[in-house]
N, C-alpha and C positions, 0 to 999 in steps of 0.2 A: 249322137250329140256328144261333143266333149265336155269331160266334167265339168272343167269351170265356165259351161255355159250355163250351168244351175244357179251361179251366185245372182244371177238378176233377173230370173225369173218367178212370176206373182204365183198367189195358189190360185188362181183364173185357170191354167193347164190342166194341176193337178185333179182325177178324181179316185175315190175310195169304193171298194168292192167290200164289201162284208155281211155276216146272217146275224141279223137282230135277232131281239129274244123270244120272239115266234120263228125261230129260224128261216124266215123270210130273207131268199140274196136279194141286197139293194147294191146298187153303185149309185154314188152321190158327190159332188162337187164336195172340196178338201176344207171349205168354212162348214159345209152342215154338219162335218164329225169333232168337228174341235174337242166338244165337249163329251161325246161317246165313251163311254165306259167300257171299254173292249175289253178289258182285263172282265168280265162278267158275263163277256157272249161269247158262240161257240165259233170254234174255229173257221175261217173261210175256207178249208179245203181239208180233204183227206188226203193224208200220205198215203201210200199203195207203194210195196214192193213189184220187183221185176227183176226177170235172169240178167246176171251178170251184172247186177247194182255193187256198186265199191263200200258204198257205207252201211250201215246195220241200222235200220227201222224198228223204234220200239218206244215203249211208254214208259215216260216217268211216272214214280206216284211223288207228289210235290208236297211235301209237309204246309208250305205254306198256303194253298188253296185247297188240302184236303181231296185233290182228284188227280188222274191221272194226266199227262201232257204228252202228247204225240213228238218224238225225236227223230229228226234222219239220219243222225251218226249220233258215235257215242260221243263227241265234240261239243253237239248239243246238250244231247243229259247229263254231261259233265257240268255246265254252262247254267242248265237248269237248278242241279245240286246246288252250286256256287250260291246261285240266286236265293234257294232257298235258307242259307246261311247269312244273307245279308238281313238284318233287321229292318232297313227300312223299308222290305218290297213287301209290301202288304196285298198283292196280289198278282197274278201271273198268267199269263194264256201261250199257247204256242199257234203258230199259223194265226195271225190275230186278224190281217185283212189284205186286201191288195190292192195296191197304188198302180195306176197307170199313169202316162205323159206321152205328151208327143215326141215323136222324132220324124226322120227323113222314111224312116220304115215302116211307117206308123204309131201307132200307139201302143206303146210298151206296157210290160205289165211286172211288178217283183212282186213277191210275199216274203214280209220280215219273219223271221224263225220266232223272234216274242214281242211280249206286249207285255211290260209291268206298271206297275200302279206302283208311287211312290208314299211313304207315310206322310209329305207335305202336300199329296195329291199332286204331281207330276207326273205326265206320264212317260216311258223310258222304250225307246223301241229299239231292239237289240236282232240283230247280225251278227250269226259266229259263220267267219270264213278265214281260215289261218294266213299269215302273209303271202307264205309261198306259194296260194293256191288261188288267187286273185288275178283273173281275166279282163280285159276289156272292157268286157260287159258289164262283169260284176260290177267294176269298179264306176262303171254310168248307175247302174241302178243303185249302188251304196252311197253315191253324192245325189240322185235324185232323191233321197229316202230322209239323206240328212236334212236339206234343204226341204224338203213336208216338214221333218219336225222343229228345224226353226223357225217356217211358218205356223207351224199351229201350237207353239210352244213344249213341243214336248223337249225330251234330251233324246239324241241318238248315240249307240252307244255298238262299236264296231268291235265282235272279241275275237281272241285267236287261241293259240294251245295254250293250256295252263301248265306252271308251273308242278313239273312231277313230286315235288314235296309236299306242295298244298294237294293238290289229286290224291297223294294218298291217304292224307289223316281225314279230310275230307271225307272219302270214299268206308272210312272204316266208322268215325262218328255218324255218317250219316246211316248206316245197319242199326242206330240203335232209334231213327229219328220214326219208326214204322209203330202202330198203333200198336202193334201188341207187347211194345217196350214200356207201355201206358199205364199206370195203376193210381187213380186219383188220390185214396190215403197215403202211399207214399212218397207223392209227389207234395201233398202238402205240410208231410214232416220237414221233408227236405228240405222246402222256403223258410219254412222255420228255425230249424236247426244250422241254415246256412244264412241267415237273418244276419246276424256278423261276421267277419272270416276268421275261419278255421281251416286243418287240414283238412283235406279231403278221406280220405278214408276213416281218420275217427268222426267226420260229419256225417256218412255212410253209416256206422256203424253204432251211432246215436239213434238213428233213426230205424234202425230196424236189422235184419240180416244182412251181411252184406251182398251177400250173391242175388237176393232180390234187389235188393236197393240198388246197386249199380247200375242197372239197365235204367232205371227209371233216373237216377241223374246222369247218365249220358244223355238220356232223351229230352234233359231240360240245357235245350243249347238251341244257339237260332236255327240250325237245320232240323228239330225238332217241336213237338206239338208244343211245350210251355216256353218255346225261348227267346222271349222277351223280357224274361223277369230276372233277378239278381245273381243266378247261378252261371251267365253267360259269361264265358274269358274266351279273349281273342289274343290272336299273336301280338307280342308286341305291349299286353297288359302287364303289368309290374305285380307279382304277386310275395307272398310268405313264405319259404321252401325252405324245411330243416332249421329254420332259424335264420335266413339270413332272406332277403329279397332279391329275387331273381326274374328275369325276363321272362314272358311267354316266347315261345319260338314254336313253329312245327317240326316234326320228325317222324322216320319213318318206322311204325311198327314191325319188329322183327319177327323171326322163325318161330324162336321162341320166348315164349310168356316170362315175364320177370316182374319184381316189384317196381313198383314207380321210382325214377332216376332223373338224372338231369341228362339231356341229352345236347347235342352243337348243332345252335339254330343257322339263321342265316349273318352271314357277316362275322363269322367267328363267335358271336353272341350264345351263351349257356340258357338252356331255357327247360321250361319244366314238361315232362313226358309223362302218360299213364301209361302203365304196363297192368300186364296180370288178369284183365280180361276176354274172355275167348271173344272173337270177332262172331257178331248175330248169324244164323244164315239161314 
């Protein structure tokens, strides 16, 4: 079927395959799931490796649903990470369920990689497949997938390679976003002490030692367990540095450890860097 034979068809075609919370598989017409809370039931399928697979099979632990999610490349748990840094995904599932539809070959079948739950309760079905690596086919079953979710309102949301800047700081905060970076008394000197803004290291160092204390505010950031709450700065926020107001930007953590500096974001733009902590491992 070519893609834009999707734009004028009803959800009468469409049906959904997924294990409810008796993990019972049902497949059901695409109006009975509207309202399904997939971000809450277990996945429709297991991934299984095999010789000679090109991507790497493995599990996220997701800060923000607290469990592990099944990934086929690292593309995905990169994708996952990302997820878990956005604030408003308030929940998450990977392999969430399977759409079928007709065609000339029969009845087709995809499974989207996730299924998030939005904080206005939207829900968001996401496909990571980089440009360069988009066939045919895919590209029927990622306009079949769009078209489910502007029939049953959700957002469809297509990703591809991230930006190696964001991937890395990314990848190095998210080492602090793991439970055992956790320590409830001094996560809640932290909210305290960071109640109005200050620097960061004498707000560290208010609150307790700072070689303890530092894990625990890195771990208050939306890729980790408290980060929703007032500690959170994203790229792009306008912060107090040295006295003078400077941009948020990412950058890449070097070789070696150094005190906190201003580093060059993106667009030429100066922005503020942590240094000086060893990466979790």
């Amino acid at each position: 079927m070519a893609v834009e034979a999707f734009t004028d068809i009803g959800h009468g075609v469409f049906e959904v395959e997924y294990v409810d919370e008796g993990r019972v598989r049902r497949r059901e017409p695409l109006p009975a799931v509207w309202t399904a809370r997939f971000e809450s039931l277990p996945p429709v399928r297991k991934v299984r490796t095999y010789d000679g697979q090109r991507s790497v099979t493995r599990d996220y632990w997701s800060t923000t649903t607290r469990r592990a999610l099944v990934c086929e490349s690292r593309l995905e748990r990169d994708h996952a990470m990302l997820m878990d840094f956005d604030r408003q995904v308030m929940g998450l599932v990977s392999q969430p369920f399977r759409l079928f539809w007709p065609t000339r070959r029969g009845r087709l079948g995809h499974v989207p990689d996730f299924f998030a739950r939005l904080a206005d309760g939207v829900g968001v079905v996401v496909d990571v497949r980089p440009d360069d690596q988009i066939v045919p086919d895919d590209a029927e079953a990622f306009a079949a997938t769009e078209r489910v979710c502007e029939l049953a309102g959700w957002s469809f949301r297509r990703v591809g390679v991230i930006s190696p800047l964001l991937l890395a700081n990314m990848r190095w905060l998210r080492g602090y976003g793991h439970p055992r970076c956790w320590r409830q008394e001094i996560a809640g000197r932290l909210l305290e002490v960071f109640g109005e803004p200050r620097p960061l290291f004498s707000g560290a160092e208010a609150s307790g030692d700072r070689i303890a204390v530092l894990p625990v505010l890195y771990h208050l950031h939306p890729g980790g367990r408290g980060g929703r709450g007032p500690l959170v700065v994203r790229p792009g926020d306008r912060v107090r540095f040295d006295g003078t107001v400077q941009t948020v930007a990412v950058g890449v953590r070097p070789a070696r450890p150094h005190p906190a500096r201003l580093l060059p974001g993106r667009g030429g733009r100066r922005g503020v860097g942590l240094r000086g902590v060893r990466h979790p491992r």
